[in-house]
C-alpha positions as CSV (number, residue, x, y, z in Angstrom):
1,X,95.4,87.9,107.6
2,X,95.9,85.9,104.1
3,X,98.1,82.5,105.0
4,X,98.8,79.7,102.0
5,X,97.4,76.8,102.9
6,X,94.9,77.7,105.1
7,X,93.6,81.3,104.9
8,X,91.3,83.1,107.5
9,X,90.8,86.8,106.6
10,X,89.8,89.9,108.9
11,X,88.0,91.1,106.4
12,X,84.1,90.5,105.8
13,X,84.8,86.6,104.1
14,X,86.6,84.6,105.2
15,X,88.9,83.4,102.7
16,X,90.7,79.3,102.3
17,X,93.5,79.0,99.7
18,X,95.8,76.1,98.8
19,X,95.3,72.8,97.7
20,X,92.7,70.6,99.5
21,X,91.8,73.8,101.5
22,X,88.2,71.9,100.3
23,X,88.9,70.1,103.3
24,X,88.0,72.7,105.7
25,X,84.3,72.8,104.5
26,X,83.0,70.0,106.3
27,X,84.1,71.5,109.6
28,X,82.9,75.1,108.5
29,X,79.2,73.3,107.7
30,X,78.8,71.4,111.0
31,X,79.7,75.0,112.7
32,X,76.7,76.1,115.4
33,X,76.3,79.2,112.2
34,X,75.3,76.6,109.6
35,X,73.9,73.6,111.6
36,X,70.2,74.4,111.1
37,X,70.5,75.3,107.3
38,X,69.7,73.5,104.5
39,X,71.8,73.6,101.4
40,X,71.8,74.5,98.0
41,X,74.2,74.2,95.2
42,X,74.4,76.8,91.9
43,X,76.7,75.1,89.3
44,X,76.8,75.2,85.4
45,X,76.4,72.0,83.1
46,X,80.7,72.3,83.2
47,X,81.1,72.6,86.7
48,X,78.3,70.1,87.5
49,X,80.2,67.6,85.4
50,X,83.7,68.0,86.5
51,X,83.9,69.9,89.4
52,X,80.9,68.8,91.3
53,X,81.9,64.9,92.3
54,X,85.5,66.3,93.9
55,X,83.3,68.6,96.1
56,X,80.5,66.3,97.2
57,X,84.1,63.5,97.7
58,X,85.3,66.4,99.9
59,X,82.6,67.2,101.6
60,X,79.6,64.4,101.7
61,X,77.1,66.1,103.8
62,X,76.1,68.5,100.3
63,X,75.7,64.8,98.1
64,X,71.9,65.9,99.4
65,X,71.7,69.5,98.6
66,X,69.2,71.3,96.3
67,X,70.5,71.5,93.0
68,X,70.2,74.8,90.4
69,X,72.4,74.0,87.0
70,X,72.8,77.0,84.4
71,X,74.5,77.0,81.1
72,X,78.0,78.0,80.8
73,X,78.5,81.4,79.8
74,X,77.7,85.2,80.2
75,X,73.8,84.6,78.5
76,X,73.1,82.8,81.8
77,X,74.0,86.2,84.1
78,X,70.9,87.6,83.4
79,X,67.7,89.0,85.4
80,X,65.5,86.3,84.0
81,X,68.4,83.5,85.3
82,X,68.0,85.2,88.6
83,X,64.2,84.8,89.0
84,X,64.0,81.3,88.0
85,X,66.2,80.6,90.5
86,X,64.4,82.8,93.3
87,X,61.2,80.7,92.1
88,X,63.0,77.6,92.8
89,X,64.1,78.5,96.1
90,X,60.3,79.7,96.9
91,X,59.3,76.3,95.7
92,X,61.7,74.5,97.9
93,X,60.6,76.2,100.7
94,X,64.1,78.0,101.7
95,X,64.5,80.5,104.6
96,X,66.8,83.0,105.5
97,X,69.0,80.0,107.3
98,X,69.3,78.5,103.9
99,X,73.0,78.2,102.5
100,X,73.6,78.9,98.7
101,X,77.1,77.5,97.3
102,X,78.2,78.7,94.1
103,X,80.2,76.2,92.4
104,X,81.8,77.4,89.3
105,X,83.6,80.8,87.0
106,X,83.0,84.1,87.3
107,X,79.3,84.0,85.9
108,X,78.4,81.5,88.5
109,X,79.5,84.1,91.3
110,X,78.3,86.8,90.3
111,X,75.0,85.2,89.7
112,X,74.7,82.9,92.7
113,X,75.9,86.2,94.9
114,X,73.1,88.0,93.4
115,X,70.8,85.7,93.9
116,X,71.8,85.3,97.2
117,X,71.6,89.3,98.2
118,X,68.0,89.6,96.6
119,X,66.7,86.4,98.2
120,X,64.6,86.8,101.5
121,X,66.7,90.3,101.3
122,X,70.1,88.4,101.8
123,X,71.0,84.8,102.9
124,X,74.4,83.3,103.0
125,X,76.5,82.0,100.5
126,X,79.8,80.5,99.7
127,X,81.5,80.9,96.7
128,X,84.1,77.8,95.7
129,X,85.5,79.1,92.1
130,X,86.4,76.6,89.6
131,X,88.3,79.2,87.3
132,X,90.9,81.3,87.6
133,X,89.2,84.4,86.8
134,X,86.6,83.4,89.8
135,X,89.8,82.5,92.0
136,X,91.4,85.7,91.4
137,X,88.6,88.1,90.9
138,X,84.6,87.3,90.5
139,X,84.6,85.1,94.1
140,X,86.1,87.5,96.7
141,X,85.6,91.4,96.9
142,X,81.6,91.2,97.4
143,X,80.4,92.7,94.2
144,X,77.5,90.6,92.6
145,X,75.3,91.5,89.3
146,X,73.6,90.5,86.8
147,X,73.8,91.9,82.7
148,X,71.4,94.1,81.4
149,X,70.6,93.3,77.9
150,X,74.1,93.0,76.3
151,X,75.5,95.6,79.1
152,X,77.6,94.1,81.4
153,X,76.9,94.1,85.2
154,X,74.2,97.3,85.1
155,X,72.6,95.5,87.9
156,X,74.4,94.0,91.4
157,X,74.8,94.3,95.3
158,X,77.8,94.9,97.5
159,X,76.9,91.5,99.4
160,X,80.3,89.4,100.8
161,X,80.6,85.6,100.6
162,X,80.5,84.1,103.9
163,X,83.5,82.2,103.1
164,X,85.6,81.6,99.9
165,X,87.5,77.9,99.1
166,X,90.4,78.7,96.2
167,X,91.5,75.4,95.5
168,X,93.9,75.3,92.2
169,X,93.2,71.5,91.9
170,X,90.3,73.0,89.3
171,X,92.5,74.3,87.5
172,X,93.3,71.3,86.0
173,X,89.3,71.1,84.6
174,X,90.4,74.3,82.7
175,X,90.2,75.0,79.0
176,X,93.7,77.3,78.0
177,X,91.5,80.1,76.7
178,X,89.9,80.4,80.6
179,X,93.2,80.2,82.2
180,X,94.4,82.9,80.2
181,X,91.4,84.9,80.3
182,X,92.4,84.7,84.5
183,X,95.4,85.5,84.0
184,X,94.9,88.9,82.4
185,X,93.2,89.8,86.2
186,X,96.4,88.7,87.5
187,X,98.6,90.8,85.4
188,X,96.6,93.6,86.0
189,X,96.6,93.5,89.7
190,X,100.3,93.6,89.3
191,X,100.1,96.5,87.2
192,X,98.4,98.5,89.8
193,X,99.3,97.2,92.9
194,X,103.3,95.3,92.9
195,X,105.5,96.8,90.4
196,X,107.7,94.0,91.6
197,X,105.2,91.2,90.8
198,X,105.2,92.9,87.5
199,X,108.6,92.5,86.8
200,X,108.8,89.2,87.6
201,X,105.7,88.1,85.2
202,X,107.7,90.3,82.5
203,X,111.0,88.3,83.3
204,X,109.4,84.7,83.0
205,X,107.1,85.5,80.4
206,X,103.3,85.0,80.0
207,X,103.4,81.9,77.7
208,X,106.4,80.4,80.1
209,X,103.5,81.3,83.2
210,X,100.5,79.8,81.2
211,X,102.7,76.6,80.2
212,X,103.3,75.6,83.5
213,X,101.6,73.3,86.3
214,X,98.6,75.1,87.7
215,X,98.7,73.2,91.0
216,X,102.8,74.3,90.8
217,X,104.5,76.6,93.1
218,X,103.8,79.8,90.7
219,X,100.5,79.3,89.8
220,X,100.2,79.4,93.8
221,X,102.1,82.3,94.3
222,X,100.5,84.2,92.1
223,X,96.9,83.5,92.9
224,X,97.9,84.3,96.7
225,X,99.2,87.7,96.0
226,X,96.4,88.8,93.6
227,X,93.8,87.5,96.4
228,X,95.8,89.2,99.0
229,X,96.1,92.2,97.1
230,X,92.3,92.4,95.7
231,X,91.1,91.7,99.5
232,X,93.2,94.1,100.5
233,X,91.7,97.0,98.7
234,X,87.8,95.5,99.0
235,X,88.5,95.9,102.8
236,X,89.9,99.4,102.7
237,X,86.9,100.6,100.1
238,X,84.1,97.8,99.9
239,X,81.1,100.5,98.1
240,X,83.9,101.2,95.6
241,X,84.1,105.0,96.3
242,X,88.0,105.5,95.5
243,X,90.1,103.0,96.2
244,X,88.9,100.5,94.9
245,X,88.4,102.2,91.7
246,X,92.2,101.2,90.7
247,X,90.8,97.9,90.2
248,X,89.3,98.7,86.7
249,X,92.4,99.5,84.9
250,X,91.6,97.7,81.8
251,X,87.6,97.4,82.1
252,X,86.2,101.0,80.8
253,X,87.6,99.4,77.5
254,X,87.2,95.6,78.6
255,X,83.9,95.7,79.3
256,X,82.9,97.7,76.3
257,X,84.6,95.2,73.9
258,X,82.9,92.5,75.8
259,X,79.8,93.8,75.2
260,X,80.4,93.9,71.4
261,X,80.7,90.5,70.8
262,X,78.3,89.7,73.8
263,X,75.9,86.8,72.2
264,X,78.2,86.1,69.4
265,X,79.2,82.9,70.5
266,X,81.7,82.0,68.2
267,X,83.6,84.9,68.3
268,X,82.8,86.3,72.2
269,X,85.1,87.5,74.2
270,X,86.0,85.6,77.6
271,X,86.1,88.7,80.7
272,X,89.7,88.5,81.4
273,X,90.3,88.4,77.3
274,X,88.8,91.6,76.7
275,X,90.5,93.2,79.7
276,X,93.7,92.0,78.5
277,X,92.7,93.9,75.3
278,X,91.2,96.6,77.5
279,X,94.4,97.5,79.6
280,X,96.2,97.6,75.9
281,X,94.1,100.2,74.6
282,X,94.2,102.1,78.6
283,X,98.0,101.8,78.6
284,X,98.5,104.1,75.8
285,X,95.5,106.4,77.0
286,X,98.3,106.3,80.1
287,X,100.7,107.4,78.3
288,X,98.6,110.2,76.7
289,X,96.9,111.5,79.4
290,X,98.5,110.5,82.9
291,X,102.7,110.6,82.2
292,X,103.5,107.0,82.0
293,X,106.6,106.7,79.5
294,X,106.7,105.6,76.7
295,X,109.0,102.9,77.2
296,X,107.0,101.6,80.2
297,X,103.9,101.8,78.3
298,X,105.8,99.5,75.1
299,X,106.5,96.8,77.7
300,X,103.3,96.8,78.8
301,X,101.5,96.5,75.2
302,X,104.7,94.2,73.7
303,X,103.6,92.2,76.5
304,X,100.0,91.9,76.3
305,X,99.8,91.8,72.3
306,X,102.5,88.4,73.1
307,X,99.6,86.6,75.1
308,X,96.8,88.0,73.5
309,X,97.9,88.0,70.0
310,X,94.7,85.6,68.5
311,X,92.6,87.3,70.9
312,X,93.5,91.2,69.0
313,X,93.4,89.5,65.3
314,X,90.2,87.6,65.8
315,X,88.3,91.0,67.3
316,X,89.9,93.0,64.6
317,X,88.2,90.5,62.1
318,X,85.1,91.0,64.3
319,X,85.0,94.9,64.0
320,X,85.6,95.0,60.4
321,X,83.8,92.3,59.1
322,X,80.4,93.9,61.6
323,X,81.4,97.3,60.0
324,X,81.8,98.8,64.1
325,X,83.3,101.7,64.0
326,X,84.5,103.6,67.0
327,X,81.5,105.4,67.4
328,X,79.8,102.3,68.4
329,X,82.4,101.6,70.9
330,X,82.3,105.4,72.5
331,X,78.3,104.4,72.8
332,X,79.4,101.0,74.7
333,X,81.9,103.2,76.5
334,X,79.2,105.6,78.1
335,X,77.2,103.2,79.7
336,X,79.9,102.7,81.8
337,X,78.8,102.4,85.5
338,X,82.0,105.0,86.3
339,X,80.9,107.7,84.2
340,X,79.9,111.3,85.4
341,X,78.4,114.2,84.2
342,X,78.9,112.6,80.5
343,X,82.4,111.7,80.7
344,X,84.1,108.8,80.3
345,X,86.0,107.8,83.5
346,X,88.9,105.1,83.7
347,X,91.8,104.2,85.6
348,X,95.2,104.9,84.3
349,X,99.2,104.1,85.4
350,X,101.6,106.7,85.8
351,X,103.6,104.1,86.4
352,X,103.5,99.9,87.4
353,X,102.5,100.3,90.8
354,X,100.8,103.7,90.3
355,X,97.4,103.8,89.2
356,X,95.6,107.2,89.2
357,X,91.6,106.9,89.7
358,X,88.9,109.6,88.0
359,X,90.6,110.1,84.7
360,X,88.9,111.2,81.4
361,X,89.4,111.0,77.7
362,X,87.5,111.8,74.8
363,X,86.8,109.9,71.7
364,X,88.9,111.0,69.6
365,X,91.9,109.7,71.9
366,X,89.9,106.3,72.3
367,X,89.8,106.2,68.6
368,X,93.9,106.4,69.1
369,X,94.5,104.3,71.9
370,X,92.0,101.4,69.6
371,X,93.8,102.2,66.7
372,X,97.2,101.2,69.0
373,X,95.2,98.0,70.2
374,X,95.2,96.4,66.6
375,X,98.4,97.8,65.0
């Protein structure tokens, strides 16, 4: 059960979202579950910065936890991150009692849950997300990994958070190009899962959304139905074997132009950015391949292409300038932890609000469905 404000979930985390919920941690931490353990806090050299003092103001008793800071960015969500960290926590002596909280984005979760799962074979761990990507996505759900080399998240665990604090005061820390990076999760669960949710993001407009107060009333509605929603479906199918599969509308593709420009760091590609451009380039693979209409799928991409207009040029410029051709993306593409027996599998819409899991296409219709991407 998901409640604004104050949130206590049935499912394997419990989940805390609303403003100040930050204020429930120092009750959760004094709990007979945490009272022997010592703490230990993964942040980046952003979060550490600006995010850290409002949690240690919040909460006191972590102003003498461990410390582990990483750089900012996908580099850091690597196997070699991982270990140093494990050698750290071997150094500082920490048991199986031992709390990790990950304060930060998405990398920080997914790293600081992975850490957490290998350690000691799993020790608990709170995630507090500082972006909205990690609000809406990367903190709850239970999926953790690590890159391999420039392919994204080849290595993970199904290991849940013990608890999860969403407070959209971070927000406010944000860069524009990270809260629209989150944003394209948002849409996307929409897409999937609320046809009417859909609508209403359509109505009001993406740049309108973006434009407004984070800490507002529809930042906060939003970011409670995607968390419901994403909760919702992690509960029902938490090893991903079909269900939860809707969630990757947009990341065959996403993940594959993420790679691309993986290391690149001028030109890179934030997670929700190349999703936004991945659910482009799967919406007309929709309309090819699973019977959503035409005029559905035009929303969609008019839509998308209106946010993520810089985001389309500046990859275009990427591609051409690299000499990429779509060969090199169909080798990106079947790497894809999906896949089997050599095909390409993605999630398409047959319509907002009806995803269809399993589905295949060739490269010769990628090579369309990019084509439609930068058009």
């Amino acid at each position: 059960m998901i409640l604004s404000g104050r949130v206590v979930s049935i499912s394997r985390t419990r989940i805390h979202c609303g403003l100040n919920v930050l204020e429930d941690l120092p009750k959760l931490l004094a709990s007979f579950e945490y009272r022997a353990s010592r703490f230990f806090i993964l942040t980046d050299s952003n979060t550490a910065r600006h995010c850290l003092p409002v949690l240690v103001g919040c909460c006191p008793v972590l102003d003498s936890a461990s410390m582990f800071e990483i750089d900012p960015g996908e580099p850091s969500k690597s196997l070699a991150v991982a270990e140093k960290i494990w050698n750290e926590l071997l150094s500082a002596r920490a048991d199986r009692q031992s709390l990790l909280i990950n304060l930060g984005g998405g990398v920080v979760s997914d790293l600081g849950g992975f850490v957490a799962a290998g350690f000691k074979r799993g020790i608990p761990f709170i995630n507090i997300p500082t972006s909205l990507m990690g609000m809406v996505d990367a903190s709850i759900g239970g999926k953790t990994g690590v890159n391999l080399g420039p392919i994204k998240n080849q290595v993970g665990f199904f290991y849940s958070p013990a608890a999860v604090f969403i407070d959209p005061r971070f927000l406010r820390t944000l860069p524009e190009a990270h809260l629209r990076s989150g944003f394209a999760e948002i849409v996307k669960s929409a897409l999937i899962g609320d046809p009417l949710l859909w609508r209403r993001i359509l109505k009001q407009g993406g740049r309108n959304i973006l434009a407004s107060d984070v800490c507002g009333k529809t930042w906060e509605d939003l970011i409670l139905k995607t968390v419901t929603f994403k909760n919702r479906i992690a509960c029902q199918d938490f090893t991903e074997k079909k269900l939860r599969q809707i969630l990757n509308f947009g990341h065959t593709v996403g993940h594959a132009l993420e790679s691309l420009t993986l290391g690149n760091e001028n030109q890179a590609l934030l997670h929700g950015e190349a999703v936004a451009l991945g659910m482009i380039a799967e919406t007309w693979l929709s309309h090819m391949n699973a019977g959503l209409s035409g005029d559905e799928a035009g929303m969609i991409i008019t839509f998308l292409k209106n946010v993520y207009a810089p985001q389309i040029l500046a990859l275009h410029d990427f591609i051409t300038r690299r000499g990429i051709t779509n060969d090199h993306i169909v080798e990106l593409l079947l790497h894809d932890k999906k896949n089997k027996d050599l095909q390409i599998r993605f999630t398409f819409l047959r319509a907002a609000g009806k995803p269809v899991v399993n589905q295949t296409a060739g490269p010769d219709e990628v090579g369309v469905a990019m084509d439609k991407l930068f058009e």
